[in-house]
N, C-alpha and C positions, 0 to 999 in steps of 0.2 A: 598524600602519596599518589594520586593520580597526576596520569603526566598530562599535559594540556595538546593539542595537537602539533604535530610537529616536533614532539619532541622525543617521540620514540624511538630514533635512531639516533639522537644528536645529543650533542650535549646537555648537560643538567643546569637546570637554572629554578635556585633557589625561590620559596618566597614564603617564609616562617612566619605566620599571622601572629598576633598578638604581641604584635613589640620583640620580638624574638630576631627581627631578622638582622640587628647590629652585632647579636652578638651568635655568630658564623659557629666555630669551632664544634665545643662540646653537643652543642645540641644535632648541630648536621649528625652527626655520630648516632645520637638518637633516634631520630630523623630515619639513618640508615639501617637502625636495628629493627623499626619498628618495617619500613618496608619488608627487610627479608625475611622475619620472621612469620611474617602474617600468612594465613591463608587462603585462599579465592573464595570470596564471599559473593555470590552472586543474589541480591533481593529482587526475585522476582516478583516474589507474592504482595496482591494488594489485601489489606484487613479483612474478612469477611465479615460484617455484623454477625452478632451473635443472635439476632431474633431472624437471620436468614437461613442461618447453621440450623434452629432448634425446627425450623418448618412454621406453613399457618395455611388454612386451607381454604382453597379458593373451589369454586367451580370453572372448570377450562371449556373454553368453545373455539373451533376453528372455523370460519365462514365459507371458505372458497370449498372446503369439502365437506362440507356440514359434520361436524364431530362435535358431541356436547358426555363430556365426563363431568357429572357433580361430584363435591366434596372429595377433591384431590389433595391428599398433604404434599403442597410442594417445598424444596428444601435448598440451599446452597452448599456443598460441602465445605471443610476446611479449607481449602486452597483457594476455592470459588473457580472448579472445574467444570463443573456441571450444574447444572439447576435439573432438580431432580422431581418427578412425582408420581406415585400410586395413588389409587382410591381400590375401595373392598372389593374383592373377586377382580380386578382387574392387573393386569401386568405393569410391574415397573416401568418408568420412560425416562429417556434421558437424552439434556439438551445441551451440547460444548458449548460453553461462555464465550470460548473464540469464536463461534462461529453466530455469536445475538452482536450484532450492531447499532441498537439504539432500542430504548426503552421510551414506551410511550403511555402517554393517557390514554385511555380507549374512547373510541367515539359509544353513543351507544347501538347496538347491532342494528341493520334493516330488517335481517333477515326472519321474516316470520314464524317459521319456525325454531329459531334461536329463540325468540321472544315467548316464547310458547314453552319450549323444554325447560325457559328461567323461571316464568309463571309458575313451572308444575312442581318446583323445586322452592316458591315462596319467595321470588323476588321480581315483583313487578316492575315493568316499565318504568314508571313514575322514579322509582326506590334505585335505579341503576345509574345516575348522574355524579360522576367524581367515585365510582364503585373499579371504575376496567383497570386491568394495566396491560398495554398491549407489548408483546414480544415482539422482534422485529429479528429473522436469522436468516443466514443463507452462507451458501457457498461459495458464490461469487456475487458481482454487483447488479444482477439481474435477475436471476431466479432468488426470489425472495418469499420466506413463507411467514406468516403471523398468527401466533397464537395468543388466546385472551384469557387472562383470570380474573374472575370476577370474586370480588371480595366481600366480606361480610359486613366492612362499613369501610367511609372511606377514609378512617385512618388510617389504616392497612393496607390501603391503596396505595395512598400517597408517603408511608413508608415504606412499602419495597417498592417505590417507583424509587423512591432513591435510594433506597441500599442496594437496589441492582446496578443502578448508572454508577455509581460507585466502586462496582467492579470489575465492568465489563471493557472494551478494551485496552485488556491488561498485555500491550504487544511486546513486553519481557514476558511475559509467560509463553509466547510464540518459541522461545529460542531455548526451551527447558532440557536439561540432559536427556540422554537415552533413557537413565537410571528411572528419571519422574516421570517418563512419557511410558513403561512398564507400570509404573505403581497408577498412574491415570488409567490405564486399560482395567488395570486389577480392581481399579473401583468401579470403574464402569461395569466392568462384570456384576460386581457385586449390589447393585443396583438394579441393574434389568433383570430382576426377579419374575416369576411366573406366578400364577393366579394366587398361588397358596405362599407367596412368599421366599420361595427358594430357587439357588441359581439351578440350572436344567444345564445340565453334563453337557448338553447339544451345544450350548451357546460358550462353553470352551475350547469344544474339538473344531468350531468354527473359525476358532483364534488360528489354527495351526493346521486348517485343511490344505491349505494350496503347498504344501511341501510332505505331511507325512499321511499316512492310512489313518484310519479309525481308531486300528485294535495299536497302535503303540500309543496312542495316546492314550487310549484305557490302559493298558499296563502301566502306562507312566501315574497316571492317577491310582492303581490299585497300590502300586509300590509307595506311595505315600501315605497310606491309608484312606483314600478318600473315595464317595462313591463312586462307579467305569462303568457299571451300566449303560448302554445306550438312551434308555428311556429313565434313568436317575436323575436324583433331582440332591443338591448338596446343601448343608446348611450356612448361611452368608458367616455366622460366627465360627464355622468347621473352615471355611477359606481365608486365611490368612495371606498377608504380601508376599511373606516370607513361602512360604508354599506354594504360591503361585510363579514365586523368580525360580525355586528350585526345581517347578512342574518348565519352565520353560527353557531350564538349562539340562533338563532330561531331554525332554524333545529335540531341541536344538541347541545341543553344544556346540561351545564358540572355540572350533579348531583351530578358526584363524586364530586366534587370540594364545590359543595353548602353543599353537606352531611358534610365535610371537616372543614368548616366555622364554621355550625352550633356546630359541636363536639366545638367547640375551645371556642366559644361566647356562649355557653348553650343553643342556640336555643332561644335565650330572642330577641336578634334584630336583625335588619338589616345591624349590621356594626361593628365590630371590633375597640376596642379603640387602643393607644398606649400601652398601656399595655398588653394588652393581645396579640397585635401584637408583643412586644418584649418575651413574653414568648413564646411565640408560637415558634418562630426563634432560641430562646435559647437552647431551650427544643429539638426541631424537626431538623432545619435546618444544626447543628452544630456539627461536629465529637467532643467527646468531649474528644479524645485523642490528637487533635491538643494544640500547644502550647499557651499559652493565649496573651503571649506579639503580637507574629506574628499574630495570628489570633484572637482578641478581642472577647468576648462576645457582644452582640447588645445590644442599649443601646437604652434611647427616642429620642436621636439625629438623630441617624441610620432610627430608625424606621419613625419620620416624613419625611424625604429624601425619602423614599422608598412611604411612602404615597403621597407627592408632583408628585412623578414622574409617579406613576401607577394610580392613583384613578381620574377617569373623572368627578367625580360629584365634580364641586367645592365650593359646598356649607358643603360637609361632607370635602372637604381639608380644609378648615379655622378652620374646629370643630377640627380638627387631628384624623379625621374618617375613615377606609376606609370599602368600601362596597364588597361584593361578587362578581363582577365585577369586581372593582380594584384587590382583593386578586388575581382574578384568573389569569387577566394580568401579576400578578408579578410573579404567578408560570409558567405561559411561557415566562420570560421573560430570559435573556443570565445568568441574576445575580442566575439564578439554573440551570443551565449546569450539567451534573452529572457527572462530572469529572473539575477536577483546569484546568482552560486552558491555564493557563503557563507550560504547561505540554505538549502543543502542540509546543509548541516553543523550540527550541535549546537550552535546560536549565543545558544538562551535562556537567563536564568537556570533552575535545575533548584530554587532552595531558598525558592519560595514555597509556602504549604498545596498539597494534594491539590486543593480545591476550586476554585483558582488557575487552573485547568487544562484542556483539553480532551481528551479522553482516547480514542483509539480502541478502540470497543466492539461485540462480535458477540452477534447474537442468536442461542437455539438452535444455539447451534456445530455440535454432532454432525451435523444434518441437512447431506447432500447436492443438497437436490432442496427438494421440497413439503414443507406441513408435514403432509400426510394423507396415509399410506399409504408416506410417504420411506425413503429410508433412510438410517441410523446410520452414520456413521465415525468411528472415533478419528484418522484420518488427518488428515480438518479441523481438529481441536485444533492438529498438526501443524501445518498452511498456514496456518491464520490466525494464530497466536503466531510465525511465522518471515514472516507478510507484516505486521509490527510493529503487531496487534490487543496493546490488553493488558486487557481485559475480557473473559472467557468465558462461558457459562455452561453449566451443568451439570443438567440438571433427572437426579435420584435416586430410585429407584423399588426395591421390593424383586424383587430377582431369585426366582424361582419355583424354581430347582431345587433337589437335595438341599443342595449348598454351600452355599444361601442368600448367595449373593453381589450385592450391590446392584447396578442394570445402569442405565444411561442412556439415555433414550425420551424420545419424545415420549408422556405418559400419556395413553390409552387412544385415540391418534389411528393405530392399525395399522403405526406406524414399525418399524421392525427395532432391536431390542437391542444395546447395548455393554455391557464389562464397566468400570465404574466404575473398578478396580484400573487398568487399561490404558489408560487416560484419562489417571490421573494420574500415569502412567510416562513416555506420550507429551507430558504438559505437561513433567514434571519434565526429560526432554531437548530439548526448544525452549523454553523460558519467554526463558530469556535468552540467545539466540544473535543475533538483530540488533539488541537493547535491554535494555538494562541495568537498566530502570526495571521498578517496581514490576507484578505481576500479580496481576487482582483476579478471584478465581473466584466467579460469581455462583451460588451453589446454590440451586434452586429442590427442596425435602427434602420428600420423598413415603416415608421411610422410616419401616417403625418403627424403634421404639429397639434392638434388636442389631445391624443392617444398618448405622443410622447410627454406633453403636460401632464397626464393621469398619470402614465410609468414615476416620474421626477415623483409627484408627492407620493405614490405606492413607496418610494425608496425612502423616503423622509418621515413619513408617516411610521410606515415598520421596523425601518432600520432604525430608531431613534439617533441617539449617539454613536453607535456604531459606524454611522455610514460619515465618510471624510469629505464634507462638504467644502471644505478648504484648504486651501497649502497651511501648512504648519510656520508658524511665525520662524522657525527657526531652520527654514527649507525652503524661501522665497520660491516661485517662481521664474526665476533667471536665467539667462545664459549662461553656462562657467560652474554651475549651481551642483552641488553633486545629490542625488536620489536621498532620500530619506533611508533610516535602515529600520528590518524588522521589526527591530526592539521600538522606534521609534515610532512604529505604526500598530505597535499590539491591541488586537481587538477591534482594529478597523477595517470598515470595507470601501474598497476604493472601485469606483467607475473608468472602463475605460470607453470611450465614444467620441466621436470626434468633437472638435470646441468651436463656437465663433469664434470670429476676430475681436479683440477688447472691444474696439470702437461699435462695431455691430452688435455686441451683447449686450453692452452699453445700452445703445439707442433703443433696441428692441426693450428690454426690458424699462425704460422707462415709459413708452407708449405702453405698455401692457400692464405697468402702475395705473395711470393716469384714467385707462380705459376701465379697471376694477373699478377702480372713485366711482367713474361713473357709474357704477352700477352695472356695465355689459360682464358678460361669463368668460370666463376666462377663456384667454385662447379663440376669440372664431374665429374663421378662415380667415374675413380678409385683410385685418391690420398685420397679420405676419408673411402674409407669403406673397409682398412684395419681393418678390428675393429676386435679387439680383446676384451673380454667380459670383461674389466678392465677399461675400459672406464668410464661409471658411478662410482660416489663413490661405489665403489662396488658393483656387478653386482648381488646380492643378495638381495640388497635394492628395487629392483623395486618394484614403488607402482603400483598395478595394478589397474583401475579408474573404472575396472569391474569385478570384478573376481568372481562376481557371475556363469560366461560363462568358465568356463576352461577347457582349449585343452589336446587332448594327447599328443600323443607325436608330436616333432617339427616336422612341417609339412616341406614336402623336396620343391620345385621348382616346381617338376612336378606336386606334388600336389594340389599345390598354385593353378598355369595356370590351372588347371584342375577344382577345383573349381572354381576358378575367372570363368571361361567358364559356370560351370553349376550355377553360381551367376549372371553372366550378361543375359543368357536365362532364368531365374527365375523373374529378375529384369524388362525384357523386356516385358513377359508376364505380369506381376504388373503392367508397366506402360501402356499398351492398357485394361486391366483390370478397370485404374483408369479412364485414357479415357473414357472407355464405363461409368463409375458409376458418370461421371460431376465430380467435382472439389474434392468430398468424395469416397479417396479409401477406398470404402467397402471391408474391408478384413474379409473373412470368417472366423468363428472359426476352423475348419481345417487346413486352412491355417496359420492360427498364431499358429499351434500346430504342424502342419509340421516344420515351421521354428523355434519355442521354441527346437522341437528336431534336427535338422539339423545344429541350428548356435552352430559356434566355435569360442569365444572370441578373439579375434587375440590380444595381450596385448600389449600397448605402446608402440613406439618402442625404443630401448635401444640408436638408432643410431644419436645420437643427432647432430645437425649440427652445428660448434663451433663459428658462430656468433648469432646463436638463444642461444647458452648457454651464453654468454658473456651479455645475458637483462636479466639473471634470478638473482633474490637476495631476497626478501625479504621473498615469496614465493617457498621455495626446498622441492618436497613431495621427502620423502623415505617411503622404504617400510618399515611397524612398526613393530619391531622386539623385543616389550612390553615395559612395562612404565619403568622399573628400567633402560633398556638399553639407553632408551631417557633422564632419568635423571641423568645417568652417563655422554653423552655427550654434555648435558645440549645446545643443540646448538639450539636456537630460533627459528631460520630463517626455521629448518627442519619443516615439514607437514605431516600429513597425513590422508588419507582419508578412511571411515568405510563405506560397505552399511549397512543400519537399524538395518539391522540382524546380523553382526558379529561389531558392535557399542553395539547392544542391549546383545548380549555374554557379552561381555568387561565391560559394566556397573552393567552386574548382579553378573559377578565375582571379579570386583577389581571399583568397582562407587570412593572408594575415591582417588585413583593414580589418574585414569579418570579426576579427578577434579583437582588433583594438577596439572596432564601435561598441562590441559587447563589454566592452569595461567600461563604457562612459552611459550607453544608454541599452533601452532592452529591445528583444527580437522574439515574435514572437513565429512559428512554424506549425502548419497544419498542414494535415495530408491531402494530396490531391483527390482532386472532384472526380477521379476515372473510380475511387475506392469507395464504389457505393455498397460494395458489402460489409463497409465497413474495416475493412481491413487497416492495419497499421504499418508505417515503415519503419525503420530503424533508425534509434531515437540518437544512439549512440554518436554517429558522424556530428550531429548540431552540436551534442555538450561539446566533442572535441573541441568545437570553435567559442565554448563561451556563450551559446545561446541559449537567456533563461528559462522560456516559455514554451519546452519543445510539447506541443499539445496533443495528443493521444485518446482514439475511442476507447473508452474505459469501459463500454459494453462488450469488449473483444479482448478473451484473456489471449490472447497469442504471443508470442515469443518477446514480440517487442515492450508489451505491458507489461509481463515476466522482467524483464529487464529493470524497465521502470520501478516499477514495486520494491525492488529486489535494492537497487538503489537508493530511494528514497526510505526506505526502512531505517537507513541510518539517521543519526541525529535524532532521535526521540519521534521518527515518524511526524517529523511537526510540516511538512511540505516545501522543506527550503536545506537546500545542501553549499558550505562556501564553495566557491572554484577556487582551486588551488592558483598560490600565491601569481608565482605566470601569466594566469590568467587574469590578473585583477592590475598589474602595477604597471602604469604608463611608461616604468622604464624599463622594461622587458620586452622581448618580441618572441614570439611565439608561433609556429609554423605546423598548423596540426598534421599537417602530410612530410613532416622530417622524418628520416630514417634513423639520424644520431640524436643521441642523449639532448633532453633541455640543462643550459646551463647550471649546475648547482641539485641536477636531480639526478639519484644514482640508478642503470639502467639492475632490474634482480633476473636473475633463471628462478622459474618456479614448477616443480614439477610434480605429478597427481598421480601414485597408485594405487589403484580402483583393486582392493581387497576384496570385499564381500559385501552382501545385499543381506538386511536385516526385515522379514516381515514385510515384503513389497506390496505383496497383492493377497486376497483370500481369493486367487484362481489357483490350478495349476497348470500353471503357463510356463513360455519360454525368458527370460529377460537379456536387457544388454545396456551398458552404460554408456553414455557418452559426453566427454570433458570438452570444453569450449571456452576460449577468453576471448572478449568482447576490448578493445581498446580506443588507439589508437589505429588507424588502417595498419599500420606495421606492427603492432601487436595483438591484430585479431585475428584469430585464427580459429577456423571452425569446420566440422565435420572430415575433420582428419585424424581425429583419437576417440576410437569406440573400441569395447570389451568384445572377446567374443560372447554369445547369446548360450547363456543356460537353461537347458529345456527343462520343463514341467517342474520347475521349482521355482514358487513365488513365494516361499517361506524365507531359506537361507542359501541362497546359491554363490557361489565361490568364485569367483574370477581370475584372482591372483594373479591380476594381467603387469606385464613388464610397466617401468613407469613412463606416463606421457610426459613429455619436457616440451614445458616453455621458455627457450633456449636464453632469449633476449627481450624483455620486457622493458620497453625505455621510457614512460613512465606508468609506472605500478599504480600513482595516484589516479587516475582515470581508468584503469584496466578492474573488470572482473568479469568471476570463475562460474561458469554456468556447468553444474552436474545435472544431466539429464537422465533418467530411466525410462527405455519404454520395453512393450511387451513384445510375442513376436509378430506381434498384427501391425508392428511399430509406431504404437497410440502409447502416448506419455503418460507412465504411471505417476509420477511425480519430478519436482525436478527445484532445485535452489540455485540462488545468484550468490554469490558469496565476494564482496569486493576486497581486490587483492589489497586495499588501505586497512590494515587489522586483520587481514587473514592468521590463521594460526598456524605454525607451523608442527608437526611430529605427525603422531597415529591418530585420527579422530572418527569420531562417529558425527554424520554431516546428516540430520534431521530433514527431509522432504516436504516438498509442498506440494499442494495440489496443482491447477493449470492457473487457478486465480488467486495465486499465492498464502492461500489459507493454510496451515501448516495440516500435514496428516499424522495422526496422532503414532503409528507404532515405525511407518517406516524410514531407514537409515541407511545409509552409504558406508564401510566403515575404508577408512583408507588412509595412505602415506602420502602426508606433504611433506616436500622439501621447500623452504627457500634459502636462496642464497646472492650476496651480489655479485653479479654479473661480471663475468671476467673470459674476455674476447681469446679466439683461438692463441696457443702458443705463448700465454700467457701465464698460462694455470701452473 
């Protein structure tokens, strides 16, 4: 009964598995009972083990703040919400499963005092090997904190390493009703107990401070019977869900919701019949562009089902009554999610070309921060290939010490060093942990030729099978040749770096046989760098991976040593600099304007070493030398890469080649070199044209990442979105700066009444909304629909604001809904992307994220969508 894509507004197209599908008639019939009788089953939850449910206790230690609790029972709850622990005399804690993004081994501690508080507790050093499991959580992709338990043997270990990884990201549990994101608080409550095991009155009146006083929320508790002392303390078995939904609809009754009722029922009763519950749902609930077969009208059947299940009074469920109470459960209920959330799920085809595709891609991975002065983690390879990136990149530089080990930098911009080895130890265990699909390592190769030899077997060595050392027998190499498709590449990592020319990798590599025989080490200097500049396919192709930085003339030796000298006394001062400033190099504006004038791009080097060329295939940037020349040589596998700014050239002067080369081969877009704080542009303009690799600082949650995120969430979060059909088929044209409809796609009006704010903030502050679609240039439209600002209520503030319209939407496939909140300091409380492909239409509650897309557990939007299709003035 699910419909496949595309088919949600259009016709029905059968396909009855098991031999069924000859024989049409009776069964379709079946077929149609079974769709409209059913009701919205959303599975979010994954199993929780049952020896994670019962608890096992660990001793926890944190390093960076020195914290050491022995003999903690820690616990998973049923859902697998939280990971939870106490130990005696100490207070409850508790850690959202959203927000742990990888479970690890533990190293064992440095830290001496760690090693000392384990000693005093009867676990030596020796006895701690295969004992840790390390937590890994955070907020966003950069502030990240780790906690450690250490276990009592390492069976224990090595099973909750895996019954944790087992349930952690669970990104359908991201998209849970209002209803489950209430019973989530309610547990949470009831877990952060105080010394003696009981919840403390405090930490409920804190639920509900930024909207009411103290004393009505004690009255509200005494009128339940439950302690309202201020210094009371409540028993967890005396707080039930049910008490705590009715403790929150004392405090904050949901007038809009009763205002709602009464519009629907005339304000004559207490209760909604079936009927009027099925208009209601018809009328309201229902895009009424969707197709009827797939998506039925509600009927009385429908509507008692939905009364049975929501409505607590069971003297109005016998009547087929439901009450204000009930209605309002069922608009928080998963069955009005404001988006299909099989949409959430893996619902594309996976086995069109590479180029088919939208691809989630990060710029300068390593960086944490700025691009001048930043510093290096291998930990971000980490968060962004486990927040389903599947583009990296890797800029390689020769490491300076005795080991000569290759290191990853920003070149010559005062970044702090990684070790390249460690890079791709940390891809090779996240590549494929929330995505299956292919990962493409962008190297930007500043090596010479032995370092790049080191990199090639680092890649071969750790990446065993995983790494695509070769075209696939069934994806030549050719001209004419179309890209491999995901499914085709699952669980592989592909290199992109520039390649010799056959005959030159040829030739090198069999000198570089012949030299092993003999016994010489691989790679010296001088059997390879005879080069002569014919090397690459033509030495005119080079793409440069930055050429916003361009040099004069070729720099000689001297000059090199010369600057490398006043680069490494530059670097030296930075690095007692960073010293002095704790772990944030504060680099001055001065200083980053000294070196914005002093740096000289040093460009890729040409000098490629012929066993790193011999892993390149799917992935070959050249340098772009315009669309007709690429579509003369029609060669797939070619790439190449734009910053914003000369992407942004190219689209204003030729958008629809732009769009045809993206359907034959891929592009990739990074931000310019002026964005050394890192900043991002707006990603949105590239996908209009089809380009798969629009590459983004994933250390900067800003509005543009929001986007991203927000995006790419669909399809099971797996880092690869189809382009709609347009975009893909050589016999369409497509014109991202048209004002009229594309052929065959129907333009909708969509429009957003911003009712009420649920739970924003625990301040009391002022708030305000603001609705924005992101599209097409002719369909984006932003900062011209905000709510007026309600003061000093961050609990429930009401806006009732008339509805925004988005008049003309011409195509909805590419356009989404950005709801914003901020405060009145106008700092963003939360905020969601919601893409108008499976938007839902009627009254919904629209669940909030943070700035880095992490969902927040209580707060909600509640409001009125319309959609409809689009029907031009004087026609209506």
């Amino acid at each position: 009964g699910r419909p496949i894509k595309g088919q949600r507004y259009c016709v029905l197209h059968f396909n009855l598995k098991d031999g069924m599908a000859g024989k049409k008639g009776r069964e379709e019939k079946e077929v149609l009972n079974i769709i409209m009788a059913k009701p919205y089953e959303f599975n979010w939850q994954k199993e929780v083990p049952s020896f994670l449910q019962e608890g096992a206790v660990f001793d926890r230690y944190e390093e960076e703040s020195f914290v050491f609790e022995p003999n903690c029972l820690f616990k998973v709850d049923e859902f697998g919400f939280f990971l939870t622990w106490k130990s005696e005399g100490k207070e409850g804690q508790v850690l959202e499963c959203s927000l742990i993004n990888s479970i690890r081994s533990g190293a064992i501690p440095k830290d001496p005092k760690i090693l000392a508080a384990l000693e005093a507790v009867g676990k030596s050093e020796n006895d701690l090997e295969g004992r840790i499991v390390c937590v890994c959580s955070g907020i966003d992709l950069v502030n990240i904190s780790f906690t450690y338990m250490v276990a009592e043997n390492p069976e224990v270990t090595k099973q909750w390493v895996e019954g944790l990884r087992s349930i952690i990201h669970n990104f359908r549990a991201n998209n849970v009703s209002p209803m489950t994101c209430l019973k989530k608080h309610w547990m949470k409550l009831a877990f952060m107990t105080n010394t003696n095991g009981k919840i403390p009155v405090r930490s409920i009146t804190r639920t509900f401070a930024s909207g009411k006083t103290e004393k009505v929320i004690f009255q509200a508790l005494k009128e339940l019977g439950l302690p309202s002392g201020k210094n009371d303390e409540i028993e967890p078995t005396a707080f039930t869900y049910e008490k705590f939904y009715e403790l929150t609809q004392k405090i904050c009754p949901r007038t809009d919701i009763e205002d709602l009722f009464k519009k629907i029922n005339g304000d004559k009763t207490d209760y909604l019949t079936v009927d009027q519950l099925v208009s209601f749902l018809n009328e309201h609930q229902r895009d009424p562009r969707l197709n009827e077969i797939l998506f039925p009208f509600y009927d009385a059947k429908r509507a008692m089902q939905i009364i049975e299940m929501y409505e607590p009074d069971e003297d109005l469920k016998k009547k087929g009554l439901i009450s204000s109470d009930g209605f309002c459960r069922y608009l928080m209920s998963d069955e009005n999610a404001p988006v299909f959330l099989d949409r959430l799920e893996l619902y594309q085809e996976m086995d069109h070309p590479l180029a088919h595709y939208f691809i989630s891609s990060s710029h300068n991975t390593y960086l944490t921060g700025r691009q001048f002065g930043g510093k290096s983690s291998v930990e971000m390879y980490r968060q962004v290939l486990l927040a389903g990136c599947r583009c990296v990149e890797l800029d390689c530089w020769d490491g300076k010490g005795e080991d000569q080990e290759p290191i990853i930098t920003h070149g010559k911009a005062m970044c702090t060093d990684i070790l390249f080895k460690d890079v791709i130890q940390a891809i090779k265990e996240t590549a494929f942990v929330t995505s299956e699909y292919p990962v493409i390592l962008s190297f930007e190769n500043h090596c010479s030729k032995y370092q790049q030899y080191k990199m090639s077997k680092y890649c071969e060595d750790l990446f065993g099978d995983l790494l695509l050392k070769q075209a696939l027998e069934s994806h030549p190499l050719e001209p004419g040749r179309p890209l491999p498709s995901p499914n085709d590449l699952k669980r592989k990592i592909l290199i992109k770096n520039k390649r010799l020319k056959p005959e030159v990798e040829k030739k090198q590599l069999e000198a570089l046989r012949s030299m092993m025989e003999a016994g010489e080490s691989a790679s010296p200097a001088n059997i390879l760098e005879d080069d002569n500049e014919e090397e690459i396919e033509s030495a005119d192709q080079e793409e440069e991976a930055h050429p916003e930085f361009k040099f004069g003339n070729e720099l000689s030796a001297d000059d090199l040593s010369h600057k490398e000298a006043v680069a490494n006394s530059v670097k030296k001062a930075s690095d007692d600099l960073e010293h002095e400033n704790n772990k944030k190099g504060l680099v001055t504006v001065e200083d980053e304007q000294a070196w914005m004038a002093s740096y000289k791009y040093v460009g890729a080097t040409t000098n490629i070493h012929p066993y790193l060329s011999t892993m390149i295939n799917y992935a070959q940037p050249v340098k772009f030398q315009g669309f007709h020349v690429a579509e003369e040589r029609n060669i797939h596998y070619n790439m190449s890469s734009f910053n914003e700014s000369v992407g942004l050239g190219y689209l204003k002067t030729h958008a629809i080649e732009f769009v045809n080369y993206n359907k034959r081969q891929m592009s990739r877009i990074y931000p310019k070199g002026g964005r050394v704080d890192s900043s991002n542009y707006m990603p949105q303009i590239f996908w209009n044209a089809g380009c798969q690799m629009v590459s983004l600082n994933y250390q900067t949650p800003d509005l543009a990442m929001q986007l991203n995120q927000g995006k790419f969430e669909y399809n099971g979060s797996c880092g690869y979105l189809l382009k709609p059909d347009f975009m893909r088929r050589p016999d369409r044209t497509f014109d991202p700066f048209s004002e009229t409809p594309v052929d065959g796609v129907i333009a909708a009006t969509c429009s957003v009444q911003v009712i009420s704010g649920q739970f924003l903030s625990d301040k009391k502050i002022g708030t305000y909304v603001e609705v924005d679609m992101y599209g097409l240039p002719t369909d984006t439209i932003r900062k011209e629909f905000r709510t007026r600002m309600v003061m000093n209520n961050g609990l429930n503030p009401v806006y009732n604001e008339e509805s925004f319209v988005f008049r003309k939407v011409i195509l909805p496939d590419l356009a989404v809904l950005r709801i914003a909140v901020y405060d009145d300091n106008n700092k963003l409380i939360g905020q969601r992307i919601l893409p108008l492909d499976g938007l839902q239409a009627g009254y919904r509650h629209i669940s909030l994220r943070n700035e880095g897309n992490k969902p927040l557990s209580l707060p909600t939007i509640f409001c009125n969508i319309v959609l409809k299709t689009y029907v031009p003035d004087g026609f209506g």
